[in-house]
Backbone bond lengths (Angstrom), bond angles and torsions (degrees), N, CA, C in turn:
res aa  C-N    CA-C-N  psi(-1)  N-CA   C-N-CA  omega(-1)  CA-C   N-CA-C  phi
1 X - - - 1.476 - - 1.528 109.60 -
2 X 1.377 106.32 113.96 1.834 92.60 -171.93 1.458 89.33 -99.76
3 X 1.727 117.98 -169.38 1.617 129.14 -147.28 1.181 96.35 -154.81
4 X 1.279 113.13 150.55 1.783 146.00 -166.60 1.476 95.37 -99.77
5 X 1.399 136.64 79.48 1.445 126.09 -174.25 1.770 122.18 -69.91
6 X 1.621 85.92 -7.72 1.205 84.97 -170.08 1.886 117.29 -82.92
7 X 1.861 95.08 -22.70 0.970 146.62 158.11 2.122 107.26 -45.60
8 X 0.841 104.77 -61.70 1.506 123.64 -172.15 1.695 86.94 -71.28
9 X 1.607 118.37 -85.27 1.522 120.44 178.15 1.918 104.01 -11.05
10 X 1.007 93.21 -65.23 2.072 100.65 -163.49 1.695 92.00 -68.46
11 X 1.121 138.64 -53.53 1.446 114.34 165.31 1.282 120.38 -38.62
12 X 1.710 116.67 -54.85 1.578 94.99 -179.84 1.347 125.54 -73.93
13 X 1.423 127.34 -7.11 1.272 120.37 177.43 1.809 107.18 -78.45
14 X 1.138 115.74 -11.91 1.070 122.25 -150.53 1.648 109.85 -80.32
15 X 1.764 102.41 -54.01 1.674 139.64 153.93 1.168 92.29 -44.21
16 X 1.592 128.42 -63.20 1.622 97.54 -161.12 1.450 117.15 -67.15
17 X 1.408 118.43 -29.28 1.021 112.39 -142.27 2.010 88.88 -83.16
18 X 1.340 123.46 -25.29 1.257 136.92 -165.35 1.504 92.20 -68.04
19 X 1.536 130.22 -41.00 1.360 121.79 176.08 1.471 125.29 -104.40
20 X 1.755 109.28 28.91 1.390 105.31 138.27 1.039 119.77 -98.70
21 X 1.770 121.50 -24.77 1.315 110.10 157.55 1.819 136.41 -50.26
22 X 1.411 90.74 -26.91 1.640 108.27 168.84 0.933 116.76 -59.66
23 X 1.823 134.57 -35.56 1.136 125.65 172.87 1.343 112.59 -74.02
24 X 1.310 117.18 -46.10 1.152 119.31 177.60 1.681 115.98 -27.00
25 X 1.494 89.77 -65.93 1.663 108.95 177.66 1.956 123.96 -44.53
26 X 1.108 92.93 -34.49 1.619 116.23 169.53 1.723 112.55 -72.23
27 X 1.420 96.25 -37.79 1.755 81.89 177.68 1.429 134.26 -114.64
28 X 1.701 96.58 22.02 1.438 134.11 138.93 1.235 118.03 -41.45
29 X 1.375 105.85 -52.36 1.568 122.31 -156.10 1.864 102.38 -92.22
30 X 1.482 110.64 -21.48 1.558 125.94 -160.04 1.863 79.05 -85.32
31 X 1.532 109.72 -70.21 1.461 102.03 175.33 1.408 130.14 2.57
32 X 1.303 106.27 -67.98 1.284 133.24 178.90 1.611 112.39 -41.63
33 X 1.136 119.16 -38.28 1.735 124.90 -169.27 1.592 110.52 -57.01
34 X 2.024 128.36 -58.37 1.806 92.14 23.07 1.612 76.62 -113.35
35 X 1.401 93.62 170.90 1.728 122.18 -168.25 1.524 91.61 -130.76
36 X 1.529 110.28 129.86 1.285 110.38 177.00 1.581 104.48 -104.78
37 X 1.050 131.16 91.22 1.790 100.71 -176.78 1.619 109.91 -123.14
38 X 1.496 132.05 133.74 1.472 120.59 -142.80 2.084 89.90 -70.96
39 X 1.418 91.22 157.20 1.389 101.74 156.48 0.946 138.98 -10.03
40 X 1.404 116.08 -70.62 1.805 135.34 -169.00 1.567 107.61 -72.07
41 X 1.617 103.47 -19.32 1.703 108.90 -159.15 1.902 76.74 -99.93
42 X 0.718 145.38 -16.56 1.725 143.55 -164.06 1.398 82.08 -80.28
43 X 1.647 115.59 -79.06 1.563 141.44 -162.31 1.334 97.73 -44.22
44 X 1.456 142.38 -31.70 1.214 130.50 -171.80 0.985 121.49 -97.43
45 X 1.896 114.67 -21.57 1.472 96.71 178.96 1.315 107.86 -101.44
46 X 1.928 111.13 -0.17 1.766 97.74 147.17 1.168 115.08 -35.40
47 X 1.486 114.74 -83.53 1.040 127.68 -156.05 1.512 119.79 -39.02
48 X 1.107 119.31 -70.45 1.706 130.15 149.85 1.285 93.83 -22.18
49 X 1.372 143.80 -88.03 1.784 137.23 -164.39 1.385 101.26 -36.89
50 X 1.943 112.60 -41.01 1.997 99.96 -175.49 1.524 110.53 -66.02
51 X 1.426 115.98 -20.46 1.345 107.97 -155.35 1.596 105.90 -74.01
52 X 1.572 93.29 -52.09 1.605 123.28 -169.39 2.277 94.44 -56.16
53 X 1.314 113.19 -28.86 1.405 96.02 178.81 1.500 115.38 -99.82
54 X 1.336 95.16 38.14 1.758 98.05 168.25 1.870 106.75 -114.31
55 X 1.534 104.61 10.89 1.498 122.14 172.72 1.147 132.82 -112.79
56 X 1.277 114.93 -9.59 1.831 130.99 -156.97 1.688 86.89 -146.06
57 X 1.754 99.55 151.49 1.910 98.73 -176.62 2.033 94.49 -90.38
58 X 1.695 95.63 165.22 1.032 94.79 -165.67 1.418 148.75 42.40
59 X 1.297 112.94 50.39 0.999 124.11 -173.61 2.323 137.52 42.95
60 X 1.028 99.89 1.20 1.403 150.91 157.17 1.736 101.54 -28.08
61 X 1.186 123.91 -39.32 1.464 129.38 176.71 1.666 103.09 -70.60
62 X 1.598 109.56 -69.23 1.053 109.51 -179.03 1.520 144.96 -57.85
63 X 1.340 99.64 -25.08 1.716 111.64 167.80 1.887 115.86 -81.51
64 X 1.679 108.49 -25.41 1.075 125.27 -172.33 1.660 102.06 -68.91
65 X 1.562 104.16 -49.40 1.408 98.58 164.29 1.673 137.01 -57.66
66 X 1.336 108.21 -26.63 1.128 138.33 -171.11 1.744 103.60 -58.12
67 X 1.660 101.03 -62.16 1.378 106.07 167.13 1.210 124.95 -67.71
68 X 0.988 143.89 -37.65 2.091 149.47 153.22 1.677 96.39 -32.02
69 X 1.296 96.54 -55.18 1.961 89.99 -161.85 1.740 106.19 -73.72
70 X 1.349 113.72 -43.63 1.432 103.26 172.23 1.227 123.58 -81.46
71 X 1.324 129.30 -16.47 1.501 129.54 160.42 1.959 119.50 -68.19
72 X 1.744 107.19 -23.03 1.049 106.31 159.66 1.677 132.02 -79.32
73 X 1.652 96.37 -33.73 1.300 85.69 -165.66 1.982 113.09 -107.72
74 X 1.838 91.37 -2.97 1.985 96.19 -171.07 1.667 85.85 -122.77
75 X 1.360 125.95 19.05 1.515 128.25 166.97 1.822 93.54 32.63
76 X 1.803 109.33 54.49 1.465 118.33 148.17 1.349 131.14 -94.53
77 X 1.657 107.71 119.83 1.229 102.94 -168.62 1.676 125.13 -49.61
78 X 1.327 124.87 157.64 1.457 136.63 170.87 1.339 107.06 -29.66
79 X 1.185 101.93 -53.09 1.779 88.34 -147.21 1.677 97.33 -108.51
80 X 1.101 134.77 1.42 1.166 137.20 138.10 1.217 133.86 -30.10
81 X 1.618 123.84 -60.02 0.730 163.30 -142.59 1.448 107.49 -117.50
82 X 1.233 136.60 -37.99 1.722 136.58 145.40 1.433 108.09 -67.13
83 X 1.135 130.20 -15.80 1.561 121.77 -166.60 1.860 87.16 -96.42
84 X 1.113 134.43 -71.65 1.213 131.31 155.55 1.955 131.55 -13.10
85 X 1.153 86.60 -39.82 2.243 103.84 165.94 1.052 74.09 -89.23
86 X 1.377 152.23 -98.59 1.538 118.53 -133.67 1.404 118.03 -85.82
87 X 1.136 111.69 6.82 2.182 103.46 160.26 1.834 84.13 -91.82
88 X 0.833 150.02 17.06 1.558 128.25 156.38 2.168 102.13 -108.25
89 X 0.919 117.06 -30.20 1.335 118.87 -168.96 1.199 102.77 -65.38
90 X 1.721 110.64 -40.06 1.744 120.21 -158.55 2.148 96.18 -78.63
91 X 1.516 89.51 -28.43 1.802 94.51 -177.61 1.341 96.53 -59.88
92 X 1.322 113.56 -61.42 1.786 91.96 -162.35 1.528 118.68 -54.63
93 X 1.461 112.50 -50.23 1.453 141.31 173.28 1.494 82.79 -27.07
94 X 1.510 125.16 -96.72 1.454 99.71 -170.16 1.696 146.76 -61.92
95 X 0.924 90.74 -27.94 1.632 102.36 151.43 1.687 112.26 -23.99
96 X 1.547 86.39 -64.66 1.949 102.24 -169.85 1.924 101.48 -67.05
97 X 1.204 97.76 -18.43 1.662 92.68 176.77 1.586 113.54 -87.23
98 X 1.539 117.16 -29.73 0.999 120.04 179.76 1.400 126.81 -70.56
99 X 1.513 100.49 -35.46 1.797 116.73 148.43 1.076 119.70 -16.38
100 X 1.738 98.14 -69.82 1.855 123.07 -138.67 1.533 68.31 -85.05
101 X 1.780 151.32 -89.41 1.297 122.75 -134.94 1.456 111.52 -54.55
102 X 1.586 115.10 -20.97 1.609 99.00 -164.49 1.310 101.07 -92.19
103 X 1.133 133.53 -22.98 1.874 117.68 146.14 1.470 137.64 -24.84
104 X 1.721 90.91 -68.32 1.083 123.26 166.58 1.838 119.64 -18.22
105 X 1.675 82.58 -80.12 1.515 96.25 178.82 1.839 127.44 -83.08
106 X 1.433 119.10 -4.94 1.568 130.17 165.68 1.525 108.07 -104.16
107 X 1.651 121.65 -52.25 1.328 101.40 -146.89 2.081 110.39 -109.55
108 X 1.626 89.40 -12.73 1.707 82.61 -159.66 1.227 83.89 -116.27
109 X 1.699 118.17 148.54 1.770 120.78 -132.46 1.391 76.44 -134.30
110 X 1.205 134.46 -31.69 1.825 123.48 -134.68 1.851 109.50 -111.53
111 X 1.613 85.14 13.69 1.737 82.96 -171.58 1.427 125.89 -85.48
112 X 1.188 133.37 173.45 1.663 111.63 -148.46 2.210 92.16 -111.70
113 X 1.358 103.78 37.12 1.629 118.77 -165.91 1.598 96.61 -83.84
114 X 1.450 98.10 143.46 1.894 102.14 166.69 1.529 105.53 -88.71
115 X 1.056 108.89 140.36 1.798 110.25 -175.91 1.277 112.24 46.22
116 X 1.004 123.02 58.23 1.756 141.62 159.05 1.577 117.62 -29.34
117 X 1.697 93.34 -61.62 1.395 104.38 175.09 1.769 132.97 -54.97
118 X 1.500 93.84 -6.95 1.859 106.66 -161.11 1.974 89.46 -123.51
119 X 0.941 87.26 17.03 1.880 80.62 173.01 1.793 125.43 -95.75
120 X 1.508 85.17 -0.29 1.295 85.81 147.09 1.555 152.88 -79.49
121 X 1.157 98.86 -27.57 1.363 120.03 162.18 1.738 129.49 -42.29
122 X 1.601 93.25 -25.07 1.436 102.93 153.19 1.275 131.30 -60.43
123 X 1.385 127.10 -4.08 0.995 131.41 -163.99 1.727 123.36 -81.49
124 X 1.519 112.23 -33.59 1.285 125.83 -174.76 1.699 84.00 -91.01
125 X 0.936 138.48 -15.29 1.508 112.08 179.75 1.767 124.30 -105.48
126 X 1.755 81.96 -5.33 1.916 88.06 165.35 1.895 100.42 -90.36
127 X 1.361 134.19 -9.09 1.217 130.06 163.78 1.146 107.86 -90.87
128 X 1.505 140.31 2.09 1.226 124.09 153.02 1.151 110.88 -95.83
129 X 0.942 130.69 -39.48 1.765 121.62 176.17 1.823 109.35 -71.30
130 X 1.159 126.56 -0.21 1.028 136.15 149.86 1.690 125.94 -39.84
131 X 1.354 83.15 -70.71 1.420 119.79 178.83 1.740 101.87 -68.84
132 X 1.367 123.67 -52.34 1.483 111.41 175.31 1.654 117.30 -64.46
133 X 1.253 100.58 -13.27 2.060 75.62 174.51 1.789 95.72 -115.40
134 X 1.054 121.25 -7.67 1.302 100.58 162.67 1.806 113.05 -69.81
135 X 1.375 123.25 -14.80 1.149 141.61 -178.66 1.534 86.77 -58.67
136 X 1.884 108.34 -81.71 1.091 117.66 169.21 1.711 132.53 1.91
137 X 1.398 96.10 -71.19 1.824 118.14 -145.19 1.449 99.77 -79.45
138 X 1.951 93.42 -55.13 1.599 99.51 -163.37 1.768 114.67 -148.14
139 X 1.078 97.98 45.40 1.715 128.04 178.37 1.207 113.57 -14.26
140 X 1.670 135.55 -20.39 1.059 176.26 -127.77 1.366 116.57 -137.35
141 X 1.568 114.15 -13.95 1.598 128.52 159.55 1.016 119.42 -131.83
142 X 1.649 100.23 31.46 1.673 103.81 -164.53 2.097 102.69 -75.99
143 X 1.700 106.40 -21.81 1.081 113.72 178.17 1.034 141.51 -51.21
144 X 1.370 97.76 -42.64 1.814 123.16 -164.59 2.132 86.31 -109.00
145 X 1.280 124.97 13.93 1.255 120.44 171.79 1.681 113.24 -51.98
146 X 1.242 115.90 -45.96 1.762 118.70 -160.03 1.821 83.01 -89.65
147 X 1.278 132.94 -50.18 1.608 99.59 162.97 1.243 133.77 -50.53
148 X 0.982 133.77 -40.25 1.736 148.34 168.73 1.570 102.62 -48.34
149 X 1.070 112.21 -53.13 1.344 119.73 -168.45 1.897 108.01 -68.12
150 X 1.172 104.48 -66.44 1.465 123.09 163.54 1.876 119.46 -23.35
151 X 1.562 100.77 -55.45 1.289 112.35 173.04 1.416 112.20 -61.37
152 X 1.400 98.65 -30.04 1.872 90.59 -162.52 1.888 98.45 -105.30
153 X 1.136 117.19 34.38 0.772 175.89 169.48 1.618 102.18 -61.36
154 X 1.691 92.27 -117.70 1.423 121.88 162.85 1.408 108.10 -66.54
155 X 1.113 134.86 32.32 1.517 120.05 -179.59 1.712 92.19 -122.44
156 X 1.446 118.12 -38.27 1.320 125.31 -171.23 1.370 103.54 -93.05
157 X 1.582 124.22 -10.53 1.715 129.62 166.06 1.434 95.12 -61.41
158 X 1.486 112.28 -64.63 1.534 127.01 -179.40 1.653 110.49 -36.54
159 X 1.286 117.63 -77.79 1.518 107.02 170.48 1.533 124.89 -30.37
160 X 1.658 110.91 -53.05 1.630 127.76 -179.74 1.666 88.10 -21.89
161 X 0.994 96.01 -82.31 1.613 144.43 -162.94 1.866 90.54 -41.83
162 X 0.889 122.47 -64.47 1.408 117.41 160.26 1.244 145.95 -27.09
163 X 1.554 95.81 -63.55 1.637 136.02 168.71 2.163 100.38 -56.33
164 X 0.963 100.34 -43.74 1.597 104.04 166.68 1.012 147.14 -77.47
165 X 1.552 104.60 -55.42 1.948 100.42 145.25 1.594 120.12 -36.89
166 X 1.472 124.70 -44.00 1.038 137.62 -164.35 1.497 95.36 -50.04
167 X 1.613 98.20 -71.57 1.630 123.29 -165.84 1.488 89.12 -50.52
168 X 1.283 135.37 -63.23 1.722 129.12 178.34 1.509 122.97 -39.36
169 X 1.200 97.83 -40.71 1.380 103.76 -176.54 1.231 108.11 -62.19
170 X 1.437 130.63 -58.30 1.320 133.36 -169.12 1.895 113.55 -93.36
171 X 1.490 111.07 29.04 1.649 123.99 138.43 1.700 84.43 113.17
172 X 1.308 144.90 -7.82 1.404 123.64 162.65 1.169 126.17 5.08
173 X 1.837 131.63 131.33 0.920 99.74 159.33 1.535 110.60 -107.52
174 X 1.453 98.67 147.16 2.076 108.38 179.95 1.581 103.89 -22.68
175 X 1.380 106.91 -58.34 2.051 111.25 -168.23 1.703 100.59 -35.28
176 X 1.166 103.41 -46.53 1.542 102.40 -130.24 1.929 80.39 -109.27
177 X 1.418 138.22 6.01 1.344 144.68 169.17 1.413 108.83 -42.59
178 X 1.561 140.00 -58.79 1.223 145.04 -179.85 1.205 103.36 -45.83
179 X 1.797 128.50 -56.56 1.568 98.42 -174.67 1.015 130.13 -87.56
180 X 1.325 116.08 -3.98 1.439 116.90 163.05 1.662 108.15 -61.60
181 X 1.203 142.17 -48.01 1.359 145.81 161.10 1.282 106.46 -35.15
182 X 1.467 131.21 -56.53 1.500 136.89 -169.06 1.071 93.06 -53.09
183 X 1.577 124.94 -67.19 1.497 123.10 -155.10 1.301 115.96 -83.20
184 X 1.305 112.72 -23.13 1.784 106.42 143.26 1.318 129.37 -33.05
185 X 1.699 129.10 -68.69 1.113 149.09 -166.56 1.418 80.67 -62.37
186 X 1.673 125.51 -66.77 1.746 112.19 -168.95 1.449 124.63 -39.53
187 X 1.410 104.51 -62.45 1.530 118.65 163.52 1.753 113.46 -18.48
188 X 1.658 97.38 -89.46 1.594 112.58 169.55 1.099 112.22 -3.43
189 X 2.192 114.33 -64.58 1.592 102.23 176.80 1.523 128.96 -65.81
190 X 1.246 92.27 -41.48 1.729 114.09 176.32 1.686 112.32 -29.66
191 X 1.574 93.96 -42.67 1.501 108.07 -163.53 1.827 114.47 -77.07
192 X 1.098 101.99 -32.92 1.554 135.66 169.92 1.797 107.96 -50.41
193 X 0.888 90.45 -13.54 1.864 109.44 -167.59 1.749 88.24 -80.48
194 X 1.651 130.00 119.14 1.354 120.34 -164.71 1.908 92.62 -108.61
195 X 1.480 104.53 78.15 1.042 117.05 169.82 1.641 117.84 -143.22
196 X 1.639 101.23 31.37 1.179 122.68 -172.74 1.398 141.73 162.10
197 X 1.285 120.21 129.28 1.063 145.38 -126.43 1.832 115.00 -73.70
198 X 1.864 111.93 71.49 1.291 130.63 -165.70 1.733 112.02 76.77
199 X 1.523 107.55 31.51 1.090 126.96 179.38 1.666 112.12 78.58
200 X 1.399 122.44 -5.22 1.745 108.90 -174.34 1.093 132.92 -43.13
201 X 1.062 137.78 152.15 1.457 124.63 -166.84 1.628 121.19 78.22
202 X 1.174 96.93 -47.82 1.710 103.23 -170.53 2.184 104.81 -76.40
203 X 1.220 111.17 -26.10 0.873 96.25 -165.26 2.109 98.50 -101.39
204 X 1.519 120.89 -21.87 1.090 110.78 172.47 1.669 110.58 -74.68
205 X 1.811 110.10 -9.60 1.447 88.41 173.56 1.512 101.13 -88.28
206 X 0.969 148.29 -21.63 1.209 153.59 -151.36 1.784 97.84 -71.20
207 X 1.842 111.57 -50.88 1.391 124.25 177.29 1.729 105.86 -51.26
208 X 0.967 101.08 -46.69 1.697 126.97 -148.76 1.679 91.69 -74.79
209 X 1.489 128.10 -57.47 0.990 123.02 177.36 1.830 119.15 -68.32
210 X 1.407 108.29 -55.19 1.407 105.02 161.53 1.454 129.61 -34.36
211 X 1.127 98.43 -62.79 1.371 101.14 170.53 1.941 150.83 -17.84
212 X 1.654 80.15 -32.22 1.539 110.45 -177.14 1.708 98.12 -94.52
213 X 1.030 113.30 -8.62 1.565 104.00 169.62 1.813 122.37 -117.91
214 X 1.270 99.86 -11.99 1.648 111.38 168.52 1.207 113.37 -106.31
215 X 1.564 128.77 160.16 1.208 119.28 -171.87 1.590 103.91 -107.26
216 X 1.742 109.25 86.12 1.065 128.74 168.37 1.934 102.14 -114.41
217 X 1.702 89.35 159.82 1.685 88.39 168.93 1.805 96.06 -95.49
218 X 1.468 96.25 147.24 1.854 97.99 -169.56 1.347 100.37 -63.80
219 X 1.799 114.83 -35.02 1.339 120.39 -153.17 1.767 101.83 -58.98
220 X 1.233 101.63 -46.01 1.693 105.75 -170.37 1.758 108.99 -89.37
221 X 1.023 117.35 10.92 1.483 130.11 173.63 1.536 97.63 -84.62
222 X 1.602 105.92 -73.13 1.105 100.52 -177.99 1.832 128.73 -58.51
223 X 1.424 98.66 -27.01 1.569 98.90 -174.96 1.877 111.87 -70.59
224 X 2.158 96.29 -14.60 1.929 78.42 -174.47 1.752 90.98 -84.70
225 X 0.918 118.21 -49.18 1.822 113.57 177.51 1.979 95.05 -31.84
226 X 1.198 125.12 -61.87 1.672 90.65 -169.49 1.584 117.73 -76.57
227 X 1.358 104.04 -21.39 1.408 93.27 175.80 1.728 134.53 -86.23
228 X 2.002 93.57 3.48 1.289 103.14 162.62 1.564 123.31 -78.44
229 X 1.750 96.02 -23.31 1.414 111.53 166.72 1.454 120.29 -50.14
230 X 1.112 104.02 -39.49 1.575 108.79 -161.14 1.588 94.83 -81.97
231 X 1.186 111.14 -48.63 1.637 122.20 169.86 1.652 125.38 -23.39
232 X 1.646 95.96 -52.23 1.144 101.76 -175.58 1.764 110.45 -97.25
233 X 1.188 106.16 -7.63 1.571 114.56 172.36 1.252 113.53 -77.43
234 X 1.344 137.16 -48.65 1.398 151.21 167.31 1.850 107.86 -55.59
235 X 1.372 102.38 -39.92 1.858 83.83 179.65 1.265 97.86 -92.41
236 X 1.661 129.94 13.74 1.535 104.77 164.41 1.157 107.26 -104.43
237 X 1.554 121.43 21.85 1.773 111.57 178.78 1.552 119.96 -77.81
238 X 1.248 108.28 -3.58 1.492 110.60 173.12 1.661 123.58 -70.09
239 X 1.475 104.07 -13.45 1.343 121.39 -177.67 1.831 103.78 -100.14
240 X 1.211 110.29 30.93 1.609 117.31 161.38 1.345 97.86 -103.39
241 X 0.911 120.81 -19.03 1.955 111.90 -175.45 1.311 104.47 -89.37
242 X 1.288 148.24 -1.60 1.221 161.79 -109.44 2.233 92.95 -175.51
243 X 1.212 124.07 -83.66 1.105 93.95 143.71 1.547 144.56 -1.31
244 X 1.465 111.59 -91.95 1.298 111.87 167.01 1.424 139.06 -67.11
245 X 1.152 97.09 -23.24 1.383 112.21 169.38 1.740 122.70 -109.19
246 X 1.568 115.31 48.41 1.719 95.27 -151.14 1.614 107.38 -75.33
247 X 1.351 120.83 1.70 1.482 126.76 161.52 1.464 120.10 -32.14
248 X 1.828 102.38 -41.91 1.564 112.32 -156.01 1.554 99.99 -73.31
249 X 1.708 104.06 -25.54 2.150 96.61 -166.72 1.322 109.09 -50.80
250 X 1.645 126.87 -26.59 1.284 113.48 -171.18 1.772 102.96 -108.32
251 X 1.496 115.43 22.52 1.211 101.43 167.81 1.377 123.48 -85.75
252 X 1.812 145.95 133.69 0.913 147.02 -145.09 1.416 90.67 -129.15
């Protein structure tokens, strides 16, 4: 199977650019405490958080650090500060649901759903239950919720958008582009599942099983899931300097 690099290139710009908006989106939510910490020092110890969750399942490395570094250096309490990662975790999470119904019900034809066409309608009630456990968690960002939400938003458009070049790159055809996207967005959650190690496994079975019910070829299902892997592994290598050096996140 040869590859569209040029195709691959615009995926990775695409990921990165979706997780500087991610930080962004995160220190929306830091605001709130409020925690002032400049930009570049946010963006880096993202980055460092992406690296560190390509080692620990479910992403679990990187937020874990998250709390050590701001409890060391903005003396924010524990549980502040996890309740805050998960009013941003639960944002994307629905985001990725809000995706999957509007797929669901316009673009992907072959699914074995009763009233397919009306599954959108789910949509205003995964943004209200949104809003009720962020009520829940961290009541205290209940404000800046429809920004949070919004960002992650465009952060999971950004992936889409990724997830497709990808599929292009490696010979997709346009017809059949939507379910490869669907089973992306499925994956995404699948992967979220912290029973494995930056999701592996979870998301090529996710292709692998889908597959047999959409009219995708498995072979290239499964090949954009690893090469989204690599995608998102390569734009977190900037967070090895950060690693070894974690002095530099607060250098200005």
């Amino acid at each position: 199977m040869s590859a569209d690099y040029v195709y691959l290139c615009m995926a990775l710009m695409a990921y990165i650019i979706s997780q500087v908006i991610s930080a962004e989106r995160i220190n929306v939510l830091y605001r709130t405490i409020p925690l002032k910490m400049p930009f570049v020092e946010v963006v880096r110890l993202y980055w460092l958080g992406m690296f560190y969750n390509f080692f620990l399942p479910g992403g679990v490395g990187g937020d874990g650090y998250k709390v050590y570094y701001l409890k060391k250096h903005y003396e924010c309490g524990v549980k502040r500060v996890v309740s805050l990662l998960l009013s941003d975790r639960v944002s994307g999470l629905v985001a990725i649901v809000i995706y999957i119904l509007f797929l669901t019900s316009t673009l992907v034809s072959d699914l074995p759903i009763i009233c397919q066409d009306y599954v959108w309608i789910g949509i205003p009630f995964a943004v209200l239950g949104y809003y009720a456990v962020v009520y829940v968690i961290c009541r205290s960002t209940l404000g800046e919720s429809w920004k949070v939400l919004a960002y992650s938003m465009v952060i999971q458009g950004l992936q889409m958008f990724a997830a497709m070049f990808i599929a292009l790159g490696l010979g997709c055809d346009a017809a059949h582009l939507s379910n490869y996207v669907f089973l992306f967005f499925i994956s995404s959650i699948a992967s979220a599942i912290p029973i494995s190690i930056a999701g592996i496994g979870l998301r090529e079975a996710t292709f692998a099983i889908g597959s047999q019910y959409l009219s995708v070829d498995d072979g290239l299902a499964v090949a954009l899931s690893i090469v989204f892997y690599f995608t998102s592994l390569v734009a977190s290598m900037p967070g090895i300097t950060y690693m070894l050096k974690p002095e530099w996140i607060k250098k200005h």
